[in-house]
C-alpha positions in Angstrom: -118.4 -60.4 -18.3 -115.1 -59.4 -19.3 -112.9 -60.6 -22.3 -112.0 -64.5 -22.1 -109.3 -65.4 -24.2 -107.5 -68.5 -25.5 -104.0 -69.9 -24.2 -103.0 -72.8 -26.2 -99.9 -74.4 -24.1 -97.2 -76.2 -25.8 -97.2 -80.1 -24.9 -96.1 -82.8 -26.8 -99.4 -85.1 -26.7 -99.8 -88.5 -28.2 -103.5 -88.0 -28.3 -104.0 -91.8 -27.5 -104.2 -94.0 -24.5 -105.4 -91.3 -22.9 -108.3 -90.9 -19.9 -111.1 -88.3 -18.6 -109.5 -86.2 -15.5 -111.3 -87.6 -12.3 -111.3 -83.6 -11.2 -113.6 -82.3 -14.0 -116.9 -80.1 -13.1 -119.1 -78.4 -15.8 -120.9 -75.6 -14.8 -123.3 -73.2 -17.1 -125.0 -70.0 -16.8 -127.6 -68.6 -19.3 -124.8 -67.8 -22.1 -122.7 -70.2 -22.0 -121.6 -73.7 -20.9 -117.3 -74.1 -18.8 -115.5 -76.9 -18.4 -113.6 -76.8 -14.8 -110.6 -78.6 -14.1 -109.9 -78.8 -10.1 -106.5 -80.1 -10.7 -105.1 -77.1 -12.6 -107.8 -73.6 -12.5 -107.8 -74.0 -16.0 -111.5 -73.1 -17.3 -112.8 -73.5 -21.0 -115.9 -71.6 -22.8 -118.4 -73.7 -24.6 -121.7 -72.9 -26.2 -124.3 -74.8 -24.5 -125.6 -76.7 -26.7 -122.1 -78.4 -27.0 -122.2 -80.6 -23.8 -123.2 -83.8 -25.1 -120.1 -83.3 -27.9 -117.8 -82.5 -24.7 -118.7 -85.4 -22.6 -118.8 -87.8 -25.6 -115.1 -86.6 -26.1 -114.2 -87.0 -22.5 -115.7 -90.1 -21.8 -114.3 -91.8 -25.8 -110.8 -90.1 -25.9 -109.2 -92.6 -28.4 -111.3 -92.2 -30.9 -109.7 -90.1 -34.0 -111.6 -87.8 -35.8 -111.8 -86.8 -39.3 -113.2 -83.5 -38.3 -109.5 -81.3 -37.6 -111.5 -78.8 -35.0 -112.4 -81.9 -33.3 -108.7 -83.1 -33.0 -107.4 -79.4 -32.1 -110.5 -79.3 -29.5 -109.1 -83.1 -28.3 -105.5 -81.0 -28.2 -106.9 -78.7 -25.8 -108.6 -80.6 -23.6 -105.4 -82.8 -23.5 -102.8 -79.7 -22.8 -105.2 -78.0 -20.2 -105.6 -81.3 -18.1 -109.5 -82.6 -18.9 -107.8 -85.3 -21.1 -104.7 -87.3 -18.9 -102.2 -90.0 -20.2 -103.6 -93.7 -19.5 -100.6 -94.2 -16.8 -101.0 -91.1 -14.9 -101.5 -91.2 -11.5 -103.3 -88.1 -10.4 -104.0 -88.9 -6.8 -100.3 -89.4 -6.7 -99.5 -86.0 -8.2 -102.1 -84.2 -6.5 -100.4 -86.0 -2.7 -97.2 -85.0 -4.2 -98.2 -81.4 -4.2 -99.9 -81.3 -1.2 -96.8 -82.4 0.8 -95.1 -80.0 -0.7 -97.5 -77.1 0.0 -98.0 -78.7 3.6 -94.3 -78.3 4.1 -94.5 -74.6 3.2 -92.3 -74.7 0.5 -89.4 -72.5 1.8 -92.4 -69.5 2.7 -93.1 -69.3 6.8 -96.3 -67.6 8.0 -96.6 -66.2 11.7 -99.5 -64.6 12.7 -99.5 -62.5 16.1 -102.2 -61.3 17.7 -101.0 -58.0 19.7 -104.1 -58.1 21.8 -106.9 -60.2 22.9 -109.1 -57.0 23.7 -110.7 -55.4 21.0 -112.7 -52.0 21.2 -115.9 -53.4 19.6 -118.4 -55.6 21.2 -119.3 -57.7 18.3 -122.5 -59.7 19.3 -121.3 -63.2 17.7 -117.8 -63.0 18.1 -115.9 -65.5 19.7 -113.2 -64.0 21.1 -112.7 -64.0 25.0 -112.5 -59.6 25.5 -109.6 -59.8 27.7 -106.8 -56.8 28.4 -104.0 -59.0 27.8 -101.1 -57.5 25.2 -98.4 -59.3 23.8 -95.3 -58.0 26.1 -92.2 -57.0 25.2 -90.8 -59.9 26.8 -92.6 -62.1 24.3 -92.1 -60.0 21.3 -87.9 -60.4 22.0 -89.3 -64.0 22.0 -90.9 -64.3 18.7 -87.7 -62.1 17.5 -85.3 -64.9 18.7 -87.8 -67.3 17.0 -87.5 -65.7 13.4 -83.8 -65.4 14.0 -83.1 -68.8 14.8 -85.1 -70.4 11.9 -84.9 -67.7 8.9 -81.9 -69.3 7.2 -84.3 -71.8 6.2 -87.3 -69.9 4.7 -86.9 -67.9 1.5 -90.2 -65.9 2.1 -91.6 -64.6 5.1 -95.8 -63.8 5.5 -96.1 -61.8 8.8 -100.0 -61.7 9.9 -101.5 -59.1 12.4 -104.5 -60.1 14.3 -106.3 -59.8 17.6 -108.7 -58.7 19.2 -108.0 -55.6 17.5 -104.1 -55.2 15.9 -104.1 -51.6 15.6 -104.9 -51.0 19.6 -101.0 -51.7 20.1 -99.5 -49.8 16.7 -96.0 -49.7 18.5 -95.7 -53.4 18.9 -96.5 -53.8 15.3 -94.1 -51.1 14.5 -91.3 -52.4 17.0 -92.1 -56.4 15.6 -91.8 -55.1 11.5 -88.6 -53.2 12.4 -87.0 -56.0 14.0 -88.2 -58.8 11.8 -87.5 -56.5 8.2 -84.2 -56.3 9.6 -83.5 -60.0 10.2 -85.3 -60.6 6.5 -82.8 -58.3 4.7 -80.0 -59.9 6.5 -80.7 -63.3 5.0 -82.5 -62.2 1.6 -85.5 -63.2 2.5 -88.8 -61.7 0.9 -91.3 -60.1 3.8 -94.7 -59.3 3.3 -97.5 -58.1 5.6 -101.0 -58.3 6.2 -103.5 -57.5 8.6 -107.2 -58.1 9.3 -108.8 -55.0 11.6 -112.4 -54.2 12.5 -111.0 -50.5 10.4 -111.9 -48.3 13.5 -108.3 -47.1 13.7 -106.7 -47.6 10.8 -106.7 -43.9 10.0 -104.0 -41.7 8.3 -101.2 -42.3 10.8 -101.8 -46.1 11.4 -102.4 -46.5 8.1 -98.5 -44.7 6.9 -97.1 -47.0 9.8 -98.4 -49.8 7.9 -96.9 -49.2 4.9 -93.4 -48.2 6.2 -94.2 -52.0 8.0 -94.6 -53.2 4.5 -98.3 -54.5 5.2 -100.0 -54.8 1.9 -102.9 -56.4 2.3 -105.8 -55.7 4.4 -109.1 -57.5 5.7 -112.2 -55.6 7.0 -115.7 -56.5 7.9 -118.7 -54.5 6.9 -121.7 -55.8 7.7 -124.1 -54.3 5.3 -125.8 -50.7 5.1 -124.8 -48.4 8.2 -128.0 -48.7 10.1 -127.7 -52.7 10.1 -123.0 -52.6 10.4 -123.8 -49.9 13.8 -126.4 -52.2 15.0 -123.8 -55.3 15.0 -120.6 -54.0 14.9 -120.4 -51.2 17.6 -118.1 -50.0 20.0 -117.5 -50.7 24.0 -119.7 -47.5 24.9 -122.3 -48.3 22.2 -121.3 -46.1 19.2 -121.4 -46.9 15.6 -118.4 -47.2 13.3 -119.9 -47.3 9.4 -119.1 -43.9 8.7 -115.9 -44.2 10.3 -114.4 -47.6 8.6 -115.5 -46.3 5.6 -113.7 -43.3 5.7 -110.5 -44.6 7.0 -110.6 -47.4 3.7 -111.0 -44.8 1.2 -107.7 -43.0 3.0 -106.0 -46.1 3.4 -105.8 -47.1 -0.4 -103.2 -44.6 -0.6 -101.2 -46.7 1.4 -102.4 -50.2 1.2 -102.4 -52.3 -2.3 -105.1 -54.6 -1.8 -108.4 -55.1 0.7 -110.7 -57.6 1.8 -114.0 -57.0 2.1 -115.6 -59.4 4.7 -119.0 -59.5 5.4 -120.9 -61.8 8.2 -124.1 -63.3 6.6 -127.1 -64.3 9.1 -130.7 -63.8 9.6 -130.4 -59.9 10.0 -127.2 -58.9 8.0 -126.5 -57.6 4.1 -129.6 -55.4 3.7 -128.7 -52.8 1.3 -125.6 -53.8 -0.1 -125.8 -51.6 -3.1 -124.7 -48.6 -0.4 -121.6 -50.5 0.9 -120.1 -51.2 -3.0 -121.1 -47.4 -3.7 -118.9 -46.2 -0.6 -116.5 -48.3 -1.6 -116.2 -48.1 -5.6 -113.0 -46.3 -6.3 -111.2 -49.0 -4.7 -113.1 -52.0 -6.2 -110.5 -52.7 -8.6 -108.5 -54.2 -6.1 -111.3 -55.3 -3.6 -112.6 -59.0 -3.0 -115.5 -59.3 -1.2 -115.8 -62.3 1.1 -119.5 -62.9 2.2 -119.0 -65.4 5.4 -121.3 -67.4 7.9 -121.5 -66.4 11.3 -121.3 -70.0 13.7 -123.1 -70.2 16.3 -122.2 -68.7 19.7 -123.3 -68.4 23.1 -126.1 -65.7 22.9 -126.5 -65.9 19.4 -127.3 -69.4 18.2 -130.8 -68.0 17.0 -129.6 -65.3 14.3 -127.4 -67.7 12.5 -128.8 -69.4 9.4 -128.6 -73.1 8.3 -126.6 -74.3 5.7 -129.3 -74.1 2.8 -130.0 -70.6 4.0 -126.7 -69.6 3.7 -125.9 -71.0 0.0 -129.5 -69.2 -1.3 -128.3 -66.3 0.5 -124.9 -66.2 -0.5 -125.2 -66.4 -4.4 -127.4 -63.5 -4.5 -125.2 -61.5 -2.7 -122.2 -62.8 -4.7 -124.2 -62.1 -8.1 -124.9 -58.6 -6.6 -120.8 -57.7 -6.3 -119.6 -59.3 -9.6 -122.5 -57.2 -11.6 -121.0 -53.9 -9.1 -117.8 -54.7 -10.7 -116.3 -56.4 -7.5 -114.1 -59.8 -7.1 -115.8 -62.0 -4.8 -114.0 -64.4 -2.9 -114.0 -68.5 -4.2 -114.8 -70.2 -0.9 -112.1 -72.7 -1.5 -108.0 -73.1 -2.0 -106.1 -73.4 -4.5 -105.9 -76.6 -6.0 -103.0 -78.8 -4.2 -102.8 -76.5 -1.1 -104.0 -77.7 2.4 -107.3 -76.7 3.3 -106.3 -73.9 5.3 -103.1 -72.5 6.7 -103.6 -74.7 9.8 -102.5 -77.7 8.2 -99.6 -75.9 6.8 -96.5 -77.3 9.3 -94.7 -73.5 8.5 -97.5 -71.7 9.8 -98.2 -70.8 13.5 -100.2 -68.3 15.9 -98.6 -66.5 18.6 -101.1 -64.9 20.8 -100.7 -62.3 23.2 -100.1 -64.8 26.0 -97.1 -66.3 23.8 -99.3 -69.1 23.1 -99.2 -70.9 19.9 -102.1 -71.8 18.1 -102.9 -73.4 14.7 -106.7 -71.4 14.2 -107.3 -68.1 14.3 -110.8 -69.3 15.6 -108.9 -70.3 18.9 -107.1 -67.2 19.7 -106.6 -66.7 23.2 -108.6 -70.1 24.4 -105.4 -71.7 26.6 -107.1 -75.2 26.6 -106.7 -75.4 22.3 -102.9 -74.3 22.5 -100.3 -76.5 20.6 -97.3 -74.9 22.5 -95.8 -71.9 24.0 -93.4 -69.5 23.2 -90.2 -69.2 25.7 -88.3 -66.5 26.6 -85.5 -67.9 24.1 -87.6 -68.0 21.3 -88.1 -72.1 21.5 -91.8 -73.5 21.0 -92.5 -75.4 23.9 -95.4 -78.3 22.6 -98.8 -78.7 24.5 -98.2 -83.0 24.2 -102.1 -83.1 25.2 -103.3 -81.3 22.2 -106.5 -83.0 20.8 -106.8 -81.2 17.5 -106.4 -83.4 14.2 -103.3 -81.0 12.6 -101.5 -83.9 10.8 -104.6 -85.0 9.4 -103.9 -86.7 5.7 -106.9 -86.7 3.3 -105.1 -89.3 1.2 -105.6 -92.0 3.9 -109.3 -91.4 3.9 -111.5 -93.4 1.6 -114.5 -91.0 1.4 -111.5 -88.1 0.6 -109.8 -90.2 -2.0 -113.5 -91.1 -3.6 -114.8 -87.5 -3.7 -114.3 -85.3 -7.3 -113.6 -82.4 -5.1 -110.6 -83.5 -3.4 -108.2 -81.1 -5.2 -109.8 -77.8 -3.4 -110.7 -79.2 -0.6 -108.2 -81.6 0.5 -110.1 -83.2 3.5 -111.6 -80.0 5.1 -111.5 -79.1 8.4 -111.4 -81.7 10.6 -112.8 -79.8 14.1 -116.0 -79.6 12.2 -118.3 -82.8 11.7 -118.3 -84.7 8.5 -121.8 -84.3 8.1 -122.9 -81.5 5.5 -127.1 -81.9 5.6 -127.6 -79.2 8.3 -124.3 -77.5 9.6 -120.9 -75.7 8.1 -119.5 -79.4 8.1 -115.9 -80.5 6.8 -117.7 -81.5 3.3 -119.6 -78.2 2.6 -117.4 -77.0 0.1 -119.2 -79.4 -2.4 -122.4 -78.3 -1.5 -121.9 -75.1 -3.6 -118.9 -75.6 -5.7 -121.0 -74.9 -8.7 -122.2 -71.8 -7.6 -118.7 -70.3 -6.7 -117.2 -71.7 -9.6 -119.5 -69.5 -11.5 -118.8 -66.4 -9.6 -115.2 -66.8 -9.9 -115.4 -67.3 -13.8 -118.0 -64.3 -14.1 -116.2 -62.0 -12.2 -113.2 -61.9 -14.6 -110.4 -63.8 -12.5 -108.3 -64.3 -15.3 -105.9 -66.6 -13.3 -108.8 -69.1 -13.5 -110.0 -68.7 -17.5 -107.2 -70.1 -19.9 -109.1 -71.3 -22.7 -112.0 -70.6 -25.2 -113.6 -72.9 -27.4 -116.2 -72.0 -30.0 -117.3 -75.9 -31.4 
């Protein structure tokens, strides 16, 4: 475990009339006991056998101690958000800040998807495989679209997906050029990122990435090479390990951060001691993302069930953080929606020019929301049945739940029900467990305090 330190935050604090945060989660491992608050990321160190002192504190904040560690401890727990004023409304000021990251806060993301074909037959993806490419017709489109709006965004995320991105390098490169352009016109800050299978992203692809200021990159490994070539194989059969691991070692010369995702079910993640030792020199900058596949056509029988996945998951998740490796949280940020979906300055174009709000519906026509014209306007799809406007503040069973700052509702395509599937509520169903991994594998954004009573 790496160094945690302590931040005391300056805040005037009458350390009376004051209330236990609804938000709080304590989690332990076998050295230590951490007080979580949802609200905030801010994450305190205890020694274990100082729980029952922290919950008496919590639960009795007006009484005044003698004891002046007792009071500094009550300061902490007051500045870092465990201990609220009496009149504070936190639902209020956790709706407040999810209207204002719903609305984007000045920051537009656009993800395009060059292609609907990719050149690996994945057998659980569930992508349609069709040789459609985003023309240039429709890329002037998306350039009129940008255009016409940017005086009102001050940041600009630009997203490449598919099917497979880098099959179609020159619209990337003729998109970036175009849409840099526009950005520098109006100040605006551009960033891009990309996910790819990592089958092409070789030297070349990899410099035209860069000059298109991607920075970020995702790519799946599925495990060891003989299980990733039995899964993750190309049109005519081949397998790809020994080439997506090449191509990631080249490309940290050029890209600044990757993603490491790896599909968990029945047969996946043997051996992945030999995937973190391929990919060592760049795990300083790696997260690792170990994700359930969902059922398919063809390959309902391989996926696991919910249980199976958690058991699963926090070994593998144990196994990074002691190779040195970030692993992903499995939720948001606290106040953010619960995925860009729900974000009303986000959108998917596809390479039809349709607009989606999920990646997981690229390319299926009956989930559109709109479609792009040939003057850059987004036409709606009025018969969208899709719940985007959702609000988890005018649910009861949302407002109730303790987990409501990182989850913030959920998805609501999937079924409320969390027993047996990926439902909306799942996040809760192993909160503990990522909370743990996130504090043990040294995020530093998430530990601001130490406490030694």
């Amino acid at each position: 475990m790496r160094k945690i330190w302590v931040i005391i935050k300056s805040k005037e604090a009458n350390l009376r009339f004051m209330k236990r945060s609804q938000y709080i989660k304590i989690v332990n491992d076998d050295t230590a006991l951490y007080l979580c608050n949802l609200t905030n990321e801010a994450v305190i160190k205890f020694p274990q056998e100082s729980r029952l002192l922290i919950e008496h504190i919590l639960d009795y904040p007006d009484i005044d101690y003698e004891n002046i560690d007792l009071e500094n401890l009550k300061q902490l727990l007051y500045v870092n958000g465990f201990l609220i004023s009496d009149d504070f409304d936190e639902i209020g000021n956790l709706r407040e800040r999810y209207m204002l990251a719903k609305s984007g806060r000045h920051t537009f993301s656009i993800q395009i998807a060059t292609t609907l074909q990719c050149n690996f037959r994945c057998p659980y993806c569930y992508e349609p495989h069709e040789s459609v490419f985003l023309s240039k017709t429709k890329q002037d489109a998306i350039i009129k679209f940008v255009k016409s709006n940017i005086y009102k965004w001050k940041k600009l995320r630009l997203s490449w997906f598919g099917g497979e991105p880098l099959l179609r390098p020159d619209i990337i490169k003729y998109l970036s050029q175009n849409l840099i352009k526009i950005c520098d016109q109006y100040a605006t800050d551009f960033a891009g990122f990309i996910t790819t299978n990592g089958y092409l992203l070789n030297q070349k692809n990899a410099e035209l990435l860069r000059w298109c200021k991607v920075k970020e990159a995702q790519i799946t490994i599925d495990g060891d090479k003989k299980t990733h070539d039995q899964r993750r194989f190309l049109t005519n059969g081949q397998g790809t390990y020994d080439t997506i691991i090449r191509n990631t070692f080249r490309a940290k010369e050029y890209l600044e951060k990757f993603r490491i995702r790896v599909n968990v079910d029945s047969q996946s993640v043997s051996n992945m001691i030999e995937v973190m030792t391929s990919l060592d020199s760049i795990k300083e900058r790696t997260w690792l993302a170990f994700m359930p596949v969902q059922k398919v056509d063809g390959y309902k029988n391989k996926t696991l069930s919910y249980k199976e996945y958690l058991t699963k998951v926090s070994g593998l998740n144990d196994l990074a953080i002691k190779s040195g490796f970030r692993v992903s949280p499995g939720h948001r940020l606290p106040g953010a929606t619960y995925c860009g979906a729900y974000d009303e300055n986000y959108l998917l174009v596809d390479a039809r020019g349709d607009v989606h709000k999920c990646v997981v519906m690229t390319g299926q026509r009956q989930y559109r929301i709109g479609r792009l014209n040939q003057a850059g306007v987004v036409i709606p799809n009025l018969t969208s049945r899709h719940r985007w406007g959702f609000d988890p503040f005018t649910d009861n069973e949302c407002l109730a739940c303790d987990c409501l700052p990182i989850c913030l509702g959920g998805c609501q395509n999937l079924p409320a029900d969390n027993k047996q599937s990926f439902g909306r509520c799942s996040i809760k169903d192993n909160l503990s467990g990522n909370l743990l991994s996130i504090i043990q594998s040294g995020r530093k954004d998430y530990i601001v305090g130490k406490a030694a009573y």
